[in-house]
MMTF fields as JSON, N, C-alpha, C and O atoms, coordinates in Angstrom:
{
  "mmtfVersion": "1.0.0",
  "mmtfProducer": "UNKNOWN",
  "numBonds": 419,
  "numAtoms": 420,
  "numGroups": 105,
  "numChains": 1,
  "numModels": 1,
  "chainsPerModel": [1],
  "groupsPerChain": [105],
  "chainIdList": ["A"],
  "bondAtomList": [4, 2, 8, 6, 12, 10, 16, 14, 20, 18, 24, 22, 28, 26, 32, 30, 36, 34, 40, 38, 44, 42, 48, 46, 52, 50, 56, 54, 60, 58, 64, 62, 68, 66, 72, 70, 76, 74, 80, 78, 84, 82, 88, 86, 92, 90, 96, 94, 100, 98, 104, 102, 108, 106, 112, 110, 116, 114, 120, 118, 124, 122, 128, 126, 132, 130, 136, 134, 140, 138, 144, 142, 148, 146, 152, 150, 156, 154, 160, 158, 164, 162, 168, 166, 172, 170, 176, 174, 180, 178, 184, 182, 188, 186, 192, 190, 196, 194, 200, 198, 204, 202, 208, 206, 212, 210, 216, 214, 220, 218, 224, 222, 228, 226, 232, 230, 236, 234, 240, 238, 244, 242, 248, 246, 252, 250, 256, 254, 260, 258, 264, 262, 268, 266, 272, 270, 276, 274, 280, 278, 284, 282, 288, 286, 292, 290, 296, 294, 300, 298, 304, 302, 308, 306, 312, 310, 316, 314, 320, 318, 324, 322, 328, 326, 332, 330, 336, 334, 340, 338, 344, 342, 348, 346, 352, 350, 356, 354, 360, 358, 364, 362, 368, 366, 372, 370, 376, 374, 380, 378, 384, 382, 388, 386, 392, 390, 396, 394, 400, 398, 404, 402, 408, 406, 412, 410, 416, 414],
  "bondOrderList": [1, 1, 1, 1, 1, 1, 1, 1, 1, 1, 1, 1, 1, 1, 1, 1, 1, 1, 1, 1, 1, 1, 1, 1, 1, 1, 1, 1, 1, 1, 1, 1, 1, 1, 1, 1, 1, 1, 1, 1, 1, 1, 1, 1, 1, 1, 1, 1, 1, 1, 1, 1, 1, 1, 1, 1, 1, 1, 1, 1, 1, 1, 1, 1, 1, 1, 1, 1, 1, 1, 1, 1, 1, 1, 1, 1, 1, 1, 1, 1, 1, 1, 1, 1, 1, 1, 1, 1, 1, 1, 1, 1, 1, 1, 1, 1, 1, 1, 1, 1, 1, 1, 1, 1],
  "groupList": [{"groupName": "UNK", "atomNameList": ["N", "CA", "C", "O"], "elementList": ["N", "C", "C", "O"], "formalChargeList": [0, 0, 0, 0], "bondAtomList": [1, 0, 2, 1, 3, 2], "bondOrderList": [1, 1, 2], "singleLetterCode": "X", "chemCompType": "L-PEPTIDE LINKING"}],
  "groupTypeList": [0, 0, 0, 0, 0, 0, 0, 0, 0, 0, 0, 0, 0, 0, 0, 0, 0, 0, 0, 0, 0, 0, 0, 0, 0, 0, 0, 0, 0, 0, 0, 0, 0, 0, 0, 0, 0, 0, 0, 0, 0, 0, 0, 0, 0, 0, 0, 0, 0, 0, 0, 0, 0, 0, 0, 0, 0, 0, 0, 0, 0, 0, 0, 0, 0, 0, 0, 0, 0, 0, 0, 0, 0, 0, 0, 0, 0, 0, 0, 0, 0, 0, 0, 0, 0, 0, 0, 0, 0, 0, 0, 0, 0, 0, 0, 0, 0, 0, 0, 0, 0, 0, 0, 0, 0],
  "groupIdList": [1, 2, 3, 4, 5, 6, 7, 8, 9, 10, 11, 12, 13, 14, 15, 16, 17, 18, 19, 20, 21, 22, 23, 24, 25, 26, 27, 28, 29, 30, 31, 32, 33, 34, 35, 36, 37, 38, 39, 40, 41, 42, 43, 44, 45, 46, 47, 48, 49, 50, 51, 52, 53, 54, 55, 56, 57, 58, 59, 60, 61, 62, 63, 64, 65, 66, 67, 68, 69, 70, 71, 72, 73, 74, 75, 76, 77, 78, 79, 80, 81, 82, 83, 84, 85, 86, 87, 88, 89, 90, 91, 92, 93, 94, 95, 96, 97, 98, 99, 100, 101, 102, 103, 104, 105],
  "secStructList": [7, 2, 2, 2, 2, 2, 2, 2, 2, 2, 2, 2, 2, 2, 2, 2, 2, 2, 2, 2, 2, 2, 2, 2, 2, 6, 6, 1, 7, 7, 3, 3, 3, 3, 3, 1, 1, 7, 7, 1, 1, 7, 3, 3, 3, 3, 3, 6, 6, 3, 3, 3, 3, 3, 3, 6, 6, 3, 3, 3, 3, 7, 7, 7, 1, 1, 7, 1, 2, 2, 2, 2, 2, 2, 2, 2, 6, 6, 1, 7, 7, 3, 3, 3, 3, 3, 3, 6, 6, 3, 3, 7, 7, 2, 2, 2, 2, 2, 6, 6, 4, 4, 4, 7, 7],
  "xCoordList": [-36.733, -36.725, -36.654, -36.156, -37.128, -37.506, -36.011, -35.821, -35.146, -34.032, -33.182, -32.631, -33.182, -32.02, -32.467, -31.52, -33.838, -34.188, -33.668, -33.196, -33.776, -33.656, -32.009, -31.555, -31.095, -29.645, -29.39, -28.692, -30.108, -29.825, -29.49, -28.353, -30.702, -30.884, -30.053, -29.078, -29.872, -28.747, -27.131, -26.689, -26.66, -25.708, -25.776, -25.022, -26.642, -26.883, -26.351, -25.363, -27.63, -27.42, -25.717, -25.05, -25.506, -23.605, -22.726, -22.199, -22.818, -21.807, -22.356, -21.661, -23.893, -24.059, -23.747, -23.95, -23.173, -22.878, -21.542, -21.002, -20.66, -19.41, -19.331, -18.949, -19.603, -19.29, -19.087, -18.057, -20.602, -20.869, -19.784, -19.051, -19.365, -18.405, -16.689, -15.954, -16.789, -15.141, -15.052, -14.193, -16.565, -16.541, -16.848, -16.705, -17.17, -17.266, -15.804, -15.488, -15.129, -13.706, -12.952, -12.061, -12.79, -12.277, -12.298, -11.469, -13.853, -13.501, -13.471, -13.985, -12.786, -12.426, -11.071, -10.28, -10.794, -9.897, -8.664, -8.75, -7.385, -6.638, -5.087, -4.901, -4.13, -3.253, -2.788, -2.962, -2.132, -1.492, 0.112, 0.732, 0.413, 2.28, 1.853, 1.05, 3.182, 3.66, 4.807, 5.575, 5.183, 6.69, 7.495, 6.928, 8.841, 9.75, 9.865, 10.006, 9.82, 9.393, 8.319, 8.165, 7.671, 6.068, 6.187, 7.206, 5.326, 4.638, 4.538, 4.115, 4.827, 4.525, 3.116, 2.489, 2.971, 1.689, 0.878, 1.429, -0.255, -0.867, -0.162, 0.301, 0.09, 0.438, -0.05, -0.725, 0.301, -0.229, 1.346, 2.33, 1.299, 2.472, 2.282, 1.995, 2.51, 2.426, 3.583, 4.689, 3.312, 4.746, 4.305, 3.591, 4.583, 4.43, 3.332, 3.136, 1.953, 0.844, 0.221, -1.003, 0.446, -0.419, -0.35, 0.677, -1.505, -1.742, -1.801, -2.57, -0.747, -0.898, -1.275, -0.776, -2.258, -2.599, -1.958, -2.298, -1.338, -0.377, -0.696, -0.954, -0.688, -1.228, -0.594, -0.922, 0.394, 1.094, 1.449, 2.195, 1.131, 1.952, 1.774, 2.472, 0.929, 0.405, 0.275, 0.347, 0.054, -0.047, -1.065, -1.034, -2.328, -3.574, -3.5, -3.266, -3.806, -4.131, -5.051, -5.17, -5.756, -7.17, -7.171, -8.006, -6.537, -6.137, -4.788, -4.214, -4.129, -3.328, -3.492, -4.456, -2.23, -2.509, -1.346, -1.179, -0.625, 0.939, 0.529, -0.641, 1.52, 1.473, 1.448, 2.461, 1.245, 1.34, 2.947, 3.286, 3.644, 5.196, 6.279, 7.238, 5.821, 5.774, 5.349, 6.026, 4.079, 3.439, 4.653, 5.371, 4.568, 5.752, 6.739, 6.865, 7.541, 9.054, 9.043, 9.698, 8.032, 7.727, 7.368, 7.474, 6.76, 6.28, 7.73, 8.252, 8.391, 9.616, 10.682, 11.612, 10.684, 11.24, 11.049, 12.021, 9.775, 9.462, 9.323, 9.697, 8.954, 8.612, 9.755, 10.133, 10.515, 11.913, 11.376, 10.445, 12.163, 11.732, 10.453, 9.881, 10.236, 8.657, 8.819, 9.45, 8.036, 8.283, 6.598, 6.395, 5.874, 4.555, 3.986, 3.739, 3.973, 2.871, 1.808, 2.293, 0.817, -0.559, -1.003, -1.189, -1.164, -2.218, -3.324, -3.15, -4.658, -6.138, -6.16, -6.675, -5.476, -5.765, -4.553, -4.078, -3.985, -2.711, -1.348, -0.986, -0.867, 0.463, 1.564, 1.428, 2.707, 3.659, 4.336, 4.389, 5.131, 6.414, 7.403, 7.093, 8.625, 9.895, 10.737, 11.392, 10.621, 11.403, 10.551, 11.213, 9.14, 8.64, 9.382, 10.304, 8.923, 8.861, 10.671, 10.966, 11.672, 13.21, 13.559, 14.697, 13.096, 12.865, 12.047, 11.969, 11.082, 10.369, 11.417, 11.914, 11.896, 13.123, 14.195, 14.838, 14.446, 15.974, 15.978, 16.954, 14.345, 14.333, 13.829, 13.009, 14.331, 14.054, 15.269, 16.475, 14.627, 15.541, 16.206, 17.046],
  "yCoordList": [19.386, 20.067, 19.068, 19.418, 17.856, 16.873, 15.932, 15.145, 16.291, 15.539, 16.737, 16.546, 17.667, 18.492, 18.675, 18.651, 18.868, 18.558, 17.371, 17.539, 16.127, 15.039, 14.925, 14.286, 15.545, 15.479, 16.332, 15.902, 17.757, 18.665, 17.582, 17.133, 17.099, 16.094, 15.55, 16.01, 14.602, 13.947, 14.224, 13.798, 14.874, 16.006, 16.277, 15.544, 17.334, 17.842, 16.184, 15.924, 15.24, 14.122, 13.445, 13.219, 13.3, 12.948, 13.672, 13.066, 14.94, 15.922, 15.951, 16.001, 15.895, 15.419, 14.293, 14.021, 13.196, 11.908, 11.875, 11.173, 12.564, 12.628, 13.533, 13.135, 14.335, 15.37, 14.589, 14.416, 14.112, 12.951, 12.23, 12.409, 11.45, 10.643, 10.834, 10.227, 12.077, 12.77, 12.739, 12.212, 13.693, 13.74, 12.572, 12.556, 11.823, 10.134, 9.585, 8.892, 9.777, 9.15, 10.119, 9.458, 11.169, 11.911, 12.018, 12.637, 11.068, 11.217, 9.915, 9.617, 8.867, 7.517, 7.172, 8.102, 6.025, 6.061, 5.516, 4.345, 6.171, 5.33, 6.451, 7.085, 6.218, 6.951, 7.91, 7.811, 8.999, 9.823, 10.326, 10.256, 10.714, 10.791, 12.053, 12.434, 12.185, 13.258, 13.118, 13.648, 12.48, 12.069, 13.35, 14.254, 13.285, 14.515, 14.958, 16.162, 14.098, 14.435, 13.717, 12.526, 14.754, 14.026, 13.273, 13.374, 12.549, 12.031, 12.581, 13.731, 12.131, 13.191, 12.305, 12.717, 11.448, 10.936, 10.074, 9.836, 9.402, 8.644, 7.331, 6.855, 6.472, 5.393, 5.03, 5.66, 3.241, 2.42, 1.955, 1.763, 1.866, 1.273, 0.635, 1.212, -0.833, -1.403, -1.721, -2.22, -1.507, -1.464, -2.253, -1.726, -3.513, -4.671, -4.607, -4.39, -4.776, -5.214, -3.663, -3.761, -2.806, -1.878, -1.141, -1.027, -0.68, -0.47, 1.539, 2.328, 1.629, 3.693, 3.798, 3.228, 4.656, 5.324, 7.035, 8.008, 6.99, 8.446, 8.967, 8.285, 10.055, 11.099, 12.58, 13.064, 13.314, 14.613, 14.543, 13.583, 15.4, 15.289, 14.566, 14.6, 13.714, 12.968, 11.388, 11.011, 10.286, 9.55, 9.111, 9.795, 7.864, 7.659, 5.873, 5.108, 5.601, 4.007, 4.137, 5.055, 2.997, 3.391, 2.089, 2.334, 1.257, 0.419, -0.197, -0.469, -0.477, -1.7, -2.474, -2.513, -3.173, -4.314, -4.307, -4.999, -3.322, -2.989, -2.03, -1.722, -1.028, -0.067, 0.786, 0.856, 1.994, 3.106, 3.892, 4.83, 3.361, 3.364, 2.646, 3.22, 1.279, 0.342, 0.708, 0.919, 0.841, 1.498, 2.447, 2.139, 3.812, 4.898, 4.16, 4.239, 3.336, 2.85, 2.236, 2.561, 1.154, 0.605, 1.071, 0.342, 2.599, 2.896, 3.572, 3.345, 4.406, 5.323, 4.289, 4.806, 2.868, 1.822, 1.741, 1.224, 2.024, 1.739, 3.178, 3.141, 4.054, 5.519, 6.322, 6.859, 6.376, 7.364, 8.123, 7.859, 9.176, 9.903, 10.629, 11.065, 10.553, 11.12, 12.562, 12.717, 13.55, 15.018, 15.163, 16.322, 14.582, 14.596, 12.798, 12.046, 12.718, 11.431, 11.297, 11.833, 11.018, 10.907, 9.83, 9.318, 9.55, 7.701, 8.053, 8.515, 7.734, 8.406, 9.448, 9.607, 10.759, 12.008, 12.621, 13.687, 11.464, 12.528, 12.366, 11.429, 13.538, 14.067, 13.183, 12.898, 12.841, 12.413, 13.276, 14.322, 13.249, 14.562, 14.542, 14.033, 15.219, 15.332, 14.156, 13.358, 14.169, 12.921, 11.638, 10.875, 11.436, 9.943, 10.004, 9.228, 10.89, 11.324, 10.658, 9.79, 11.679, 11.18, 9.87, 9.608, 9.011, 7.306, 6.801, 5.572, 7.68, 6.565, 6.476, 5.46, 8.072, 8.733, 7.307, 6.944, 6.646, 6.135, 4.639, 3.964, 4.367, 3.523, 4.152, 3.616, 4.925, 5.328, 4.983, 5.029, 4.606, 4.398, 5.501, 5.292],
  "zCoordList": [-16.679, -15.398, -14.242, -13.172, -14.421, -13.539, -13.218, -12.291, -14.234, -14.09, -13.278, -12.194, -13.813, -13.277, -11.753, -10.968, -11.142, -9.909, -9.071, -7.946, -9.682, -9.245, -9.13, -8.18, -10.097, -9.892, -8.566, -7.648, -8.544, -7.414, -6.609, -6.463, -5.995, -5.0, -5.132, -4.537, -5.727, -5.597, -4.862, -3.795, -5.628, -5.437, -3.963, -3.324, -3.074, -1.882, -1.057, -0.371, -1.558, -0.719, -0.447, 0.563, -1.804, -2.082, -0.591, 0.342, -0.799, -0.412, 1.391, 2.406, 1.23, 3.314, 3.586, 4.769, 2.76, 3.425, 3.346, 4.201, 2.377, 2.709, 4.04, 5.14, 3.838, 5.148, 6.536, 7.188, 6.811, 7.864, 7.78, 8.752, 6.974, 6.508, 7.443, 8.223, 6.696, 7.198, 8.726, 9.434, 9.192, 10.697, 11.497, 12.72, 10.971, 11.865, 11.904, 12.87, 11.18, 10.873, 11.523, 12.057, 11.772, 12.64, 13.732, 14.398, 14.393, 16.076, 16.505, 17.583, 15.607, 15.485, 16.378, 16.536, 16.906, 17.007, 16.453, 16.085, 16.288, 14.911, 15.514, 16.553, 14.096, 14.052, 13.328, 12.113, 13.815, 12.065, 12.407, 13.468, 11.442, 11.456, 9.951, 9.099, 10.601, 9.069, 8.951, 9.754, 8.075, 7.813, 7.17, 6.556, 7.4, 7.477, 6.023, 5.808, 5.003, 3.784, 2.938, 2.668, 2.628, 1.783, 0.657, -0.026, 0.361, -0.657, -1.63, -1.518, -2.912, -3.957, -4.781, -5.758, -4.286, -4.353, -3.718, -2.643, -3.803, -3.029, -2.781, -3.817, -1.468, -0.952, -0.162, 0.652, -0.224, 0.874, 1.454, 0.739, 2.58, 3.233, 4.553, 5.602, 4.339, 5.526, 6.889, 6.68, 7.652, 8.627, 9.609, 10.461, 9.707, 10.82, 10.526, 9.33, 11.538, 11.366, 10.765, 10.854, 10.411, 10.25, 8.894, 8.225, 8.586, 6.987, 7.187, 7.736, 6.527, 6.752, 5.23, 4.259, 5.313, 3.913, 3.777, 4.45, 3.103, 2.88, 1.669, 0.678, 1.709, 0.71, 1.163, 2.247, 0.21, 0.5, 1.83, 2.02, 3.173, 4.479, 5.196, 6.21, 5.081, 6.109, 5.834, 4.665, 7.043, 6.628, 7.532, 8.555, 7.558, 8.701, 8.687, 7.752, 10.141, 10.115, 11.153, 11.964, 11.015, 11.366, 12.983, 13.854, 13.122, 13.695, 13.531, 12.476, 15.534, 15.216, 16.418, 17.183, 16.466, 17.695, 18.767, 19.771, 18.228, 19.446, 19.959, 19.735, 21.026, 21.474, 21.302, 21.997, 20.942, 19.819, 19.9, 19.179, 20.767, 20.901, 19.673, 19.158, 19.4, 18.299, 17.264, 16.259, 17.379, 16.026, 15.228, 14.277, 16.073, 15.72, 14.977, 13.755, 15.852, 15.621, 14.232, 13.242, 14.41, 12.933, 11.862, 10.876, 11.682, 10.551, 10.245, 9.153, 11.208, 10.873, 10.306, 9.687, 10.427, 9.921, 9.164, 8.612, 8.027, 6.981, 6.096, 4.924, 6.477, 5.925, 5.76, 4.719, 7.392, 7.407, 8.468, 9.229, 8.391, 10.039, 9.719, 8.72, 11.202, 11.304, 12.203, 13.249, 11.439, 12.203, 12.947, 13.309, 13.113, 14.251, 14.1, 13.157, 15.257, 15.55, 16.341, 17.338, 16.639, 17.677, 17.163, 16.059, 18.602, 18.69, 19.666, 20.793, 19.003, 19.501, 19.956, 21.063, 19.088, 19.431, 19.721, 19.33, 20.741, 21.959, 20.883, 20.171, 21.09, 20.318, 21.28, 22.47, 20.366, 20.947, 21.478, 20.832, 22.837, 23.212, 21.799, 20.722, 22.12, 21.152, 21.748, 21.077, 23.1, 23.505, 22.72, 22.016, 22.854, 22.719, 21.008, 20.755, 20.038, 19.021, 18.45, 17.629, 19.464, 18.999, 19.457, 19.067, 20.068, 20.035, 19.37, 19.357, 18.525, 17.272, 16.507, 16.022, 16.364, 14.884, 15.387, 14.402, 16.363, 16.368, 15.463, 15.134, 15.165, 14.364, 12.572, 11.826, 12.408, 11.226, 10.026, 10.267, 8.598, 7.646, 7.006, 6.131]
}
């Protein structure tokens, strides 16, 4: 009885520190894209200085050191076209968006 108690616990504890987890990283500041066609599995892809972790539609970097104009251009350089981008929150227009696309592979 003393174990299956002690796993409860456990367990509860696991699943409130991920939670915490997710929502700390979410009001972080960083980048995300959704490239025009997904992933059919998990990747790392680096594009100039920056490390995107991609998984199905999306892709996240958590830091870089250019402009988030650059950023765009360079990952669509490396990924292919990108159909949404935001750098710390703010959405790109369709205009900023069709000058990331003009560097896309």
């Amino acid at each position: 009885m003393r174990t299956l108690i002690a796993l409860a616990a456990l367990a509860t504890s696991a699943s409130l520190f991920a939670g915490s987890a997710t929502e700390a990283f979410a009001g972080t500041a960083g980048y995300r894209l959704v490239p025009a066609t997904a992933f059919s599995a998990a990747n790392t892809v680096v594009a100039r200085d920056v490390l995107w972790k991609c998984a199905g539609e999306a892709c996240v970097a958590t830091k870089a050191t250019s402009r988030p104009e650059i950023v765009c251009s360079s990952a669509a350089r490396e990924i292919g076209k990108i159909s949404a981008f935001s750098a710390n929150g703010k959405d790109f227009s369709a205009e900023q968006l069709a000058k990331c696309n003009e560097k896309a592979r």
